[in-house]
C-alpha positions as CSV (number, residue, x, y, z in Angstrom):
1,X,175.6,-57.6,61.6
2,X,171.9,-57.1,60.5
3,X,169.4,-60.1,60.6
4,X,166.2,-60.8,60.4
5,X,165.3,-61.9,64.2
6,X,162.6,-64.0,66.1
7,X,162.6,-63.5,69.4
8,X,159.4,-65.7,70.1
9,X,157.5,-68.1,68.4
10,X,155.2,-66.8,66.6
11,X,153.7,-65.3,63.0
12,X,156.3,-64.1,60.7
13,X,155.1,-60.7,60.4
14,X,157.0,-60.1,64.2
15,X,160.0,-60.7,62.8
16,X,161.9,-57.5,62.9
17,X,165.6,-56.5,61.3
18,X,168.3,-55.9,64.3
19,X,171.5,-55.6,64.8
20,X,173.6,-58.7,66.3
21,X,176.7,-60.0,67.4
22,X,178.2,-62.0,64.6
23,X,178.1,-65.8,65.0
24,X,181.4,-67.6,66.3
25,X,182.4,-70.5,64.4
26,X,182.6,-74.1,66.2
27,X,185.6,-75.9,65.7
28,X,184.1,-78.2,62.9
29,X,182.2,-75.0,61.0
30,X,183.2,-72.3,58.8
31,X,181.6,-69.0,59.1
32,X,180.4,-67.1,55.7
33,X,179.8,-63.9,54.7
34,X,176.5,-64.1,52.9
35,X,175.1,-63.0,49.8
36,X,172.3,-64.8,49.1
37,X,169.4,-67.0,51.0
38,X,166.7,-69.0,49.8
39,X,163.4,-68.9,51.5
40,X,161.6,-72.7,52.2
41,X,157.8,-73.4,53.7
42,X,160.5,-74.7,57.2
43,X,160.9,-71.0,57.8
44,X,157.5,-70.3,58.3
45,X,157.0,-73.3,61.0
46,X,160.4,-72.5,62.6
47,X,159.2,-69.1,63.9
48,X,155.9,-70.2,64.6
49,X,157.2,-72.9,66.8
50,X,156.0,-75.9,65.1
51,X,159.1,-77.1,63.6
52,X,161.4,-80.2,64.6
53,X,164.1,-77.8,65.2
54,X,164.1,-75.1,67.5
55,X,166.8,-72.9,67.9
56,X,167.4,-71.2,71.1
57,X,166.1,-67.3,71.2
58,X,166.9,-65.0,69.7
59,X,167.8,-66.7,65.8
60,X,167.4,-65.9,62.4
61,X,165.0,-68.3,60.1
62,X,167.3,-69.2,57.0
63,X,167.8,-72.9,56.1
64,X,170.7,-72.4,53.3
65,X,172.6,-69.8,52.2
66,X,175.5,-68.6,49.9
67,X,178.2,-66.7,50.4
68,X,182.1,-66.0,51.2
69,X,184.1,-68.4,53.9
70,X,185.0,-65.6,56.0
71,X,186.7,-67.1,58.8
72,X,187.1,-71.5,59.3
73,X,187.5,-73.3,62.6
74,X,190.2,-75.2,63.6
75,X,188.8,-79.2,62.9
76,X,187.9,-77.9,59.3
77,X,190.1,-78.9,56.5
78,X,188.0,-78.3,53.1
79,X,187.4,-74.3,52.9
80,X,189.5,-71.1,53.5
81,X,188.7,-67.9,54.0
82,X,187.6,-66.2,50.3
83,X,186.1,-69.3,49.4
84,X,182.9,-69.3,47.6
85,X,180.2,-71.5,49.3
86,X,176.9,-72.9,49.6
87,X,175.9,-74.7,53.0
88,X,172.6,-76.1,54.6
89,X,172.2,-74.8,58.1
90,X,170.1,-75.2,61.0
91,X,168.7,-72.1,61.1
92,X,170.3,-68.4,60.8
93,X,170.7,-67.7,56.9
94,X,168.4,-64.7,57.0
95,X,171.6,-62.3,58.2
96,X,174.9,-60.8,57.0
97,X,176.5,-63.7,58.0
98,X,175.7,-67.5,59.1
99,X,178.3,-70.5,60.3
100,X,177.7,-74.0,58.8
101,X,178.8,-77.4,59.0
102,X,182.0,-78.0,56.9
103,X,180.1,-81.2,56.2
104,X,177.1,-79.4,55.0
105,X,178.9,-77.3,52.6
106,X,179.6,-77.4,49.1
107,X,181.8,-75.4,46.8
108,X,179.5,-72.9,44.5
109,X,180.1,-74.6,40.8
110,X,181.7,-72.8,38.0
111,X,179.6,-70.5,36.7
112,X,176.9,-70.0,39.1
113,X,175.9,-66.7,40.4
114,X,175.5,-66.3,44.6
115,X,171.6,-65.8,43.8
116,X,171.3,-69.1,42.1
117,X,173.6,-70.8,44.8
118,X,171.4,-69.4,47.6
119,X,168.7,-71.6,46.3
120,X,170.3,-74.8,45.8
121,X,171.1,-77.0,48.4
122,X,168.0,-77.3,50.4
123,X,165.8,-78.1,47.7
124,X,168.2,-80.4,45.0
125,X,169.4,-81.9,48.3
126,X,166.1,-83.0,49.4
127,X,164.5,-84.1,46.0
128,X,168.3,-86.1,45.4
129,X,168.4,-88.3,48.8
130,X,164.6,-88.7,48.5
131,X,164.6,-89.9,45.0
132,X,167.8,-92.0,44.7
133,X,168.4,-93.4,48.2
134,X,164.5,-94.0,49.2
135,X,162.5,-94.0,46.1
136,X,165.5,-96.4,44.4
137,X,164.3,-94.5,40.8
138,X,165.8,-96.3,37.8
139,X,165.7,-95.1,34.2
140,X,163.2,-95.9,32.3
141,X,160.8,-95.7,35.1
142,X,157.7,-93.0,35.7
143,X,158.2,-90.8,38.1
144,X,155.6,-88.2,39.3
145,X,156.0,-85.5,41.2
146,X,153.2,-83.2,43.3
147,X,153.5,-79.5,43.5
148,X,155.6,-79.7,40.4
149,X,156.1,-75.9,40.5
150,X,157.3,-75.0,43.9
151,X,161.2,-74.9,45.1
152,X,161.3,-78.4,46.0
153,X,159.2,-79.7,43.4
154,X,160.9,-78.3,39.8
155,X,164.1,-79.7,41.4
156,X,162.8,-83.1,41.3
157,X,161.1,-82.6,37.7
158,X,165.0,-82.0,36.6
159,X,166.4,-85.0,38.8
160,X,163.8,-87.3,37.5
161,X,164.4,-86.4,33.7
162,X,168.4,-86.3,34.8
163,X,168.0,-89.8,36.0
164,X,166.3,-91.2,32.9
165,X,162.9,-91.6,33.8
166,X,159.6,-90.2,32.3
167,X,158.4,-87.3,34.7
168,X,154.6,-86.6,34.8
169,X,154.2,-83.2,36.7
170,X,151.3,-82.1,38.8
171,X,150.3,-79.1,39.5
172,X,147.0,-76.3,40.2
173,X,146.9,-74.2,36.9
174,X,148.1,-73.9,33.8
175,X,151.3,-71.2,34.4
176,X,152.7,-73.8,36.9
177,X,152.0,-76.7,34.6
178,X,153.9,-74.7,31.9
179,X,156.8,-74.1,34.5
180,X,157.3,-77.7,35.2
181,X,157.1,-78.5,31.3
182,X,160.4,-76.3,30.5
183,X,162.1,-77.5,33.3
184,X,161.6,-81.4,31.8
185,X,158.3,-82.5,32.6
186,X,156.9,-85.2,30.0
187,X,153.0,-84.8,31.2
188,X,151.3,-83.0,32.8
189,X,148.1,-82.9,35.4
190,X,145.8,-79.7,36.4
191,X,144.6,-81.7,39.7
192,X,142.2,-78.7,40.1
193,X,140.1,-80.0,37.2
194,X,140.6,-83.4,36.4
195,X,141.0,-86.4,38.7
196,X,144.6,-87.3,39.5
197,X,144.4,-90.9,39.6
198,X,141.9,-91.3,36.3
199,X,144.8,-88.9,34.5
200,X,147.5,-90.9,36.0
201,X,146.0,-94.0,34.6
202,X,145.5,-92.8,31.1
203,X,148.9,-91.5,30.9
204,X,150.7,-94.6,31.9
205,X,147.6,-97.2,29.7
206,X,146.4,-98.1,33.4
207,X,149.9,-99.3,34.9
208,X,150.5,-96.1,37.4
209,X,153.4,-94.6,38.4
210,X,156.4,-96.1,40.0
211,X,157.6,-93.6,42.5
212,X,155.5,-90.1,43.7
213,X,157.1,-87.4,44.9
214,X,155.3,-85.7,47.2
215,X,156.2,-82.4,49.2
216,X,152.3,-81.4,49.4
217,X,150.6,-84.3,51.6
218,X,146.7,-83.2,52.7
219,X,143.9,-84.2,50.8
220,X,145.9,-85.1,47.3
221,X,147.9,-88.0,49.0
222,X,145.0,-90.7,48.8
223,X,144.4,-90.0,44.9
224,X,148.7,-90.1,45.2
225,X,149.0,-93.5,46.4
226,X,146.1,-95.1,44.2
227,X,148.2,-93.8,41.5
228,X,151.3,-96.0,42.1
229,X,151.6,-99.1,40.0
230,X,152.5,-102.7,41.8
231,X,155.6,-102.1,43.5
232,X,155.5,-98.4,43.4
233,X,156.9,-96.1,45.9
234,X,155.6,-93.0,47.3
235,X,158.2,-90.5,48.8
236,X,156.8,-88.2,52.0
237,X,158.8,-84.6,52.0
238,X,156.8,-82.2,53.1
239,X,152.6,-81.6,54.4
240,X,152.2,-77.9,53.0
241,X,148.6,-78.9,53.0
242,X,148.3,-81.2,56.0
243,X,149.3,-84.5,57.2
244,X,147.6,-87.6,55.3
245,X,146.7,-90.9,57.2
246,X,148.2,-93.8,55.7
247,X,145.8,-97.0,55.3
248,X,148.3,-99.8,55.9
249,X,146.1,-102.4,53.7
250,X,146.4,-100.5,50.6
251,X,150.5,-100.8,50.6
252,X,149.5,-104.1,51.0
253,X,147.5,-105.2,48.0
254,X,150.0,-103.9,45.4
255,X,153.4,-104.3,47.2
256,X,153.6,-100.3,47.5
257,X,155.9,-98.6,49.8
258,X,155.3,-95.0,51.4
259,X,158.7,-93.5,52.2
260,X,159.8,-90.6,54.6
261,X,162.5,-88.5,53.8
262,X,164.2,-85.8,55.6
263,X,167.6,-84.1,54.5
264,X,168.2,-83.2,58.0
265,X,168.3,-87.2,59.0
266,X,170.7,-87.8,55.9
267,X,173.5,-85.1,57.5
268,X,173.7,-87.4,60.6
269,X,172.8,-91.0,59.9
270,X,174.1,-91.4,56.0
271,X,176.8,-88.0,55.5
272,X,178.3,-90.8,52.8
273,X,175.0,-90.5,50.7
274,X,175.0,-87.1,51.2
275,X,178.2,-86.5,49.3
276,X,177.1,-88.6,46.6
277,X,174.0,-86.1,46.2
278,X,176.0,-83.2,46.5
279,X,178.6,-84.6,43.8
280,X,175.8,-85.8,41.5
281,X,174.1,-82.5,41.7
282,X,177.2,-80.7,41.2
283,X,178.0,-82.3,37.9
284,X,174.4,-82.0,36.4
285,X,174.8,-78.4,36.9
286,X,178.0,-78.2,34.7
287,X,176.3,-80.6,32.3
288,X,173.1,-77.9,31.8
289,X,170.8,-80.3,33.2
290,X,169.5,-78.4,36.4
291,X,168.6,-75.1,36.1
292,X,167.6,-73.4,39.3
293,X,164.4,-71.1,39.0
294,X,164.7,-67.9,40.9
295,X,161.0,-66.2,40.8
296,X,161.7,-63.4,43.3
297,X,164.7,-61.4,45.0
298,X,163.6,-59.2,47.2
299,X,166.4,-57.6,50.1
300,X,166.7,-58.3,53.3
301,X,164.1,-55.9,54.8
302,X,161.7,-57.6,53.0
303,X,162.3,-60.7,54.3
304,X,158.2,-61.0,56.0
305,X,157.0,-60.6,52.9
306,X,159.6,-63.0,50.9
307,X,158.0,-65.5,53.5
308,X,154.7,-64.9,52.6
309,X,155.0,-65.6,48.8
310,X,155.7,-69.0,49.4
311,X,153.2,-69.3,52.2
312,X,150.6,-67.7,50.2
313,X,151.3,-69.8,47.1
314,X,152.3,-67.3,45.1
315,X,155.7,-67.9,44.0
316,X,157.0,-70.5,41.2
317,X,160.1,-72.1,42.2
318,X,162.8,-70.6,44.6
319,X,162.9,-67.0,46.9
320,X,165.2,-65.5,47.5
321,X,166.6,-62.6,49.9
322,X,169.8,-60.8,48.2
323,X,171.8,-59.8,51.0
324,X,174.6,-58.2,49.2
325,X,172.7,-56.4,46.5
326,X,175.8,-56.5,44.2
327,X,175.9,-59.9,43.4
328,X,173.8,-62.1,40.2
């Protein structure tokens, strides 16, 4: 099978395309041929070697995919071969064909194209458990979410609206700002040229927000937490733009709460919750309320460069590599 291959940490452009064996499935995974794969910011640290995982040499960076159940293992009860699926993985989407976790695996809804499948389960996923199992968001609350036009962040723009709450959006010009607003944003906030907290204030007649999502960390995190109102809760997925130091005295004061939140701890400790996402998300896709937002397909051979778009900020919502060109 062809995949794009690391053979050692380091910058994505020495990734190359080779040929491999095709993966085996354990007893408890199905393997699937694949037709589409989302690109997510984990990609780039995996081959550099600064992610939490690392898979043993050499591996394909992929995170999710979609595709065909080609063959199942033996312990699996859920899938059979011809089955269309989307799955988290550990690594390995980036190829002609990837094995998953039965567990991690969901059937591809009703009227969703591979393209669209390939880039929903890592980032609905992680905006779901973060927002409903650690930020505790109830309707009528505010929600507001940082980076509101990347993968992750447009996904929890349409979980907070799904959810009932009033989503303010956040973002660093005008066309992402825009993106946010069809996808359900209420407000929104150019934190390039006006002050996120002072904005945050005005919007909510000086109360703050109860819950911040925030996949951007780095220098936006301290205007982020002086944002939340008394009680509010402040939701840690992701540090595109560095790790922020938390000053304990300032959860303090107001009864705030800052909240970690990693998909890949919520397959092993809470699989339970994890349904309930995947269920959740499932029927506010039939019901037209989340809309995945594809900005780029590119093939497999361009896979380097499919990296770099979301590296390089240039991308608005989800990438993805088409590995089977035939498919929407």
């Amino acid at each position: 099978m062809r995949a794009l291959v690391c053979r050692a940490f380091g910058p994505v452009e020495d990734l190359r395309i080779e040929d491999l064996p095709p993966p085996v499935p354990a007893d408890d995974e199905v393997l699937i041929e694949v037709k589409a794969t989302a690109v997510n910011y984990a990609d780039s640290i995996m081959v550099n070697g600064n992610y939490q995982t690392k898979p043993p040499f050499p591996f394909s960076p992929g995170l999710e995919t979609a595709g065909v159940v080609r063959a199942a293992g033996p312990k699996t009860s859920r899938f059979k071969p011809g089955d269309r699926v989307m799955a988290t993985l550990v690594a390995g989407g980036m190829a002609e064909q990837a094995v998953a976790k039965e567990l991690e695996c969901m059937p591809i809804p009703e009227g969703m194209g591979f393209v669209e499948a390939g880039a929903f389960p890592v980032a609905y996923l992680s905006s779901d458990v973060a927002i409903r199992w650690q930020g505790r968001l109830q309707a009528g609350e505010t929600l507001l979410v940082l980076g509101a036009a990347g993968g992750v962040g447009l996904t929890a723009v349409e979980i907070g609206k799904a959810m009932g709450a009033r989503v303010i959006a956040a973002a660093s010009t005008a066309e992402k700002l825009a993106a946010a607003a069809q996808h359900g944003a209420d407000d929104g906030i150019d934190y390039t040229r006006e002050s996120l907290k002072e904005r945050v204030n005005e919007l909510t007649g000086g109360r703050g927000v109860d819950v911040c999502f925030d996949p951007v960390g780095g220098p936006l995190f301290d205007e982020a937490l002086s944002s939340l109102a008394w009680g509010g809760r402040i939701l840690l997925v992701g540090f595109v733009a560095g790790v922020p130091k938390i000053p304990a005295n300032r959860l303090l004061v107001k009864h705030r709460a800052a909240l970690g939140s990693s998909l890949r701890y919520f397959r092993f400790y809470a699989p339970d919750k994890l349904r309930q996402s995947m269920q959740a998300l499932n029927d506010w896709y039939a019901e037209g309320k989340l809309k995945p937002h594809v900005s780029h397909r590119l093939p497999l051979e361009q896979g380097i460069e499919a990296i770099k778009l979301l590296t390089e900020r240039k991308a608005l919502g989800k990438v993805v590599l088409v590995i089977d060109p035939s498919v929407e």
